[in-house]
C-alpha positions as CSV (number, residue, x, y, z in Angstrom):
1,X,5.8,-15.1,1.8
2,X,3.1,-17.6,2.5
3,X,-0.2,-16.4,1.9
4,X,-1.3,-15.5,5.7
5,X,1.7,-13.4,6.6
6,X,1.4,-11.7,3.0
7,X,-2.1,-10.9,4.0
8,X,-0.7,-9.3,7.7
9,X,1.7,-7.2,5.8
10,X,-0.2,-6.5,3.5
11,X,-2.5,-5.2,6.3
12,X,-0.5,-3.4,8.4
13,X,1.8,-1.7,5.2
14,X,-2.2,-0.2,4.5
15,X,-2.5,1.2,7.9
16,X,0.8,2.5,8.1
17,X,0.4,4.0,4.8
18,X,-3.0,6.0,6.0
19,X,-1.6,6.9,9.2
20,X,1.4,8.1,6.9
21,X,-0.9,10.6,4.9
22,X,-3.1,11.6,8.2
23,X,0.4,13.0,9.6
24,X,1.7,14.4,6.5
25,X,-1.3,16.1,5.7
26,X,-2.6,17.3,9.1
27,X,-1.3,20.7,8.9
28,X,-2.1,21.4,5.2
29,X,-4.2,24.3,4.6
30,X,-6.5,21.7,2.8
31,X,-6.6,19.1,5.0
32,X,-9.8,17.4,4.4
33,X,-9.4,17.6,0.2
34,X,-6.0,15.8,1.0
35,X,-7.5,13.2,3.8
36,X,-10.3,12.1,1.4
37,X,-7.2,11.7,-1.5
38,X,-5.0,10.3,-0.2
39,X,-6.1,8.7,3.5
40,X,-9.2,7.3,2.8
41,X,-8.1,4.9,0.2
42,X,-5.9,3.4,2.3
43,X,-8.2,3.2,4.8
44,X,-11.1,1.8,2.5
45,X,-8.6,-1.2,1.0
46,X,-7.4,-2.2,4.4
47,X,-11.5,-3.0,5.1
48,X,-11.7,-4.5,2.2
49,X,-8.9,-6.6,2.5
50,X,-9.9,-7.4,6.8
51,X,-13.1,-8.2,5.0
52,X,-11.6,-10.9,2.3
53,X,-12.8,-9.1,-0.8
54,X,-11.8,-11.0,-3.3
55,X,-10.5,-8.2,-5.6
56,X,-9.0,-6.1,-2.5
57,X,-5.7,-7.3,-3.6
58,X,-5.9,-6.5,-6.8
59,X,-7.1,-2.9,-5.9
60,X,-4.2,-2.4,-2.9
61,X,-1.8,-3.2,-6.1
62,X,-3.3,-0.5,-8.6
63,X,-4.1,2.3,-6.0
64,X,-0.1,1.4,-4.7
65,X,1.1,2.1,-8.2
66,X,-0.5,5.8,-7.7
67,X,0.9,6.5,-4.0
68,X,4.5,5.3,-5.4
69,X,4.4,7.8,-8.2
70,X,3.6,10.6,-5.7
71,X,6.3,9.4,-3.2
72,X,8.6,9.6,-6.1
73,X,7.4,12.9,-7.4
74,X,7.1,14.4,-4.0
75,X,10.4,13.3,-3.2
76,X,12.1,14.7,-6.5
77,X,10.4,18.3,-6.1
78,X,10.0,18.9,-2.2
79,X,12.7,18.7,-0.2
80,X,10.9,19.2,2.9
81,X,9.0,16.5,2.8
82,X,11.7,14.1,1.8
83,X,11.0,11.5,4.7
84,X,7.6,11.2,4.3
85,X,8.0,10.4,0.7
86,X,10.1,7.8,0.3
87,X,8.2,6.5,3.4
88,X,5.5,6.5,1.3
89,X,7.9,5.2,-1.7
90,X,8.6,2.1,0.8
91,X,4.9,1.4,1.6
92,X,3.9,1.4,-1.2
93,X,6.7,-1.1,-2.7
94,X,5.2,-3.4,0.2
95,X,2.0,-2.9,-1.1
96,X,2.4,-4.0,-4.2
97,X,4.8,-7.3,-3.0
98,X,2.4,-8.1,-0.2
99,X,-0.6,-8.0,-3.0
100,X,1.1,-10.1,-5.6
101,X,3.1,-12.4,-3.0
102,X,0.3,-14.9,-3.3
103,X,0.0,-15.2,-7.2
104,X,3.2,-15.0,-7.5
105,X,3.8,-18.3,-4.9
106,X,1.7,-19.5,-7.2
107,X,2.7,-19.9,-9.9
108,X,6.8,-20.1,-9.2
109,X,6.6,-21.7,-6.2
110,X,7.5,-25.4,-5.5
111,X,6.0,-27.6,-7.4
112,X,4.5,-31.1,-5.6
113,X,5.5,-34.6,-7.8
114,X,3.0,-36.5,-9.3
115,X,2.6,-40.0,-8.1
């Protein structure tokens, strides 16, 4: 995944993830506790990573490590909201490639011949 399209996915799997956690969350009894958890990171990495931060990458990783290992424990102890975590298991999985897709180009992608 060349670096631009890794940057769109990695866009849109951010958005997709907050707009996941606004429509999980929206009829919890504490909604705004679970918005400014779970939502607002989301929300605050996809700015940063619109805004070329240079460690928004990085940070998309990290925080996706954390929303895969609630996906996974959601999944695993609430059955009724099954589909939302292993949507959530997914996104984050794109996350994390979209984040280290550049780095990882990098350094096993093709390598140019010296002349």
């Amino acid at each position: 995944m060349p670096g631009r399209a890794a940057h769109a996915v990695l866009a849109v799997a951010l958005a997709a993830l907050c707009a996941l956690y606004v429509a999980w969350f929206h009829d919890d009894r504490h909604r705004v506790a679970a918005l400014l958890v779970f939502a607002l990171p989301p929300l605050l990495m996809l700015a940063a990573v619109l805004a070329r931060r240079p460690s928004a990458r990085f940070w998309s990783g990290v925080l996706a490590l954390l929303w895969f290992s609630h996906g996974v424990m959601s999944a695993w102890s609430q059955p009724q909201s099954a589909r939302n975590a292993w949507a959530a298991i997914v996104l984050a999985l794109l996350v994390v490639a979209a984040a280290s897709a550049p780095g990882l180009q990098a350094r096993f992608g093709r390598r140019r011949e010296r002349r």
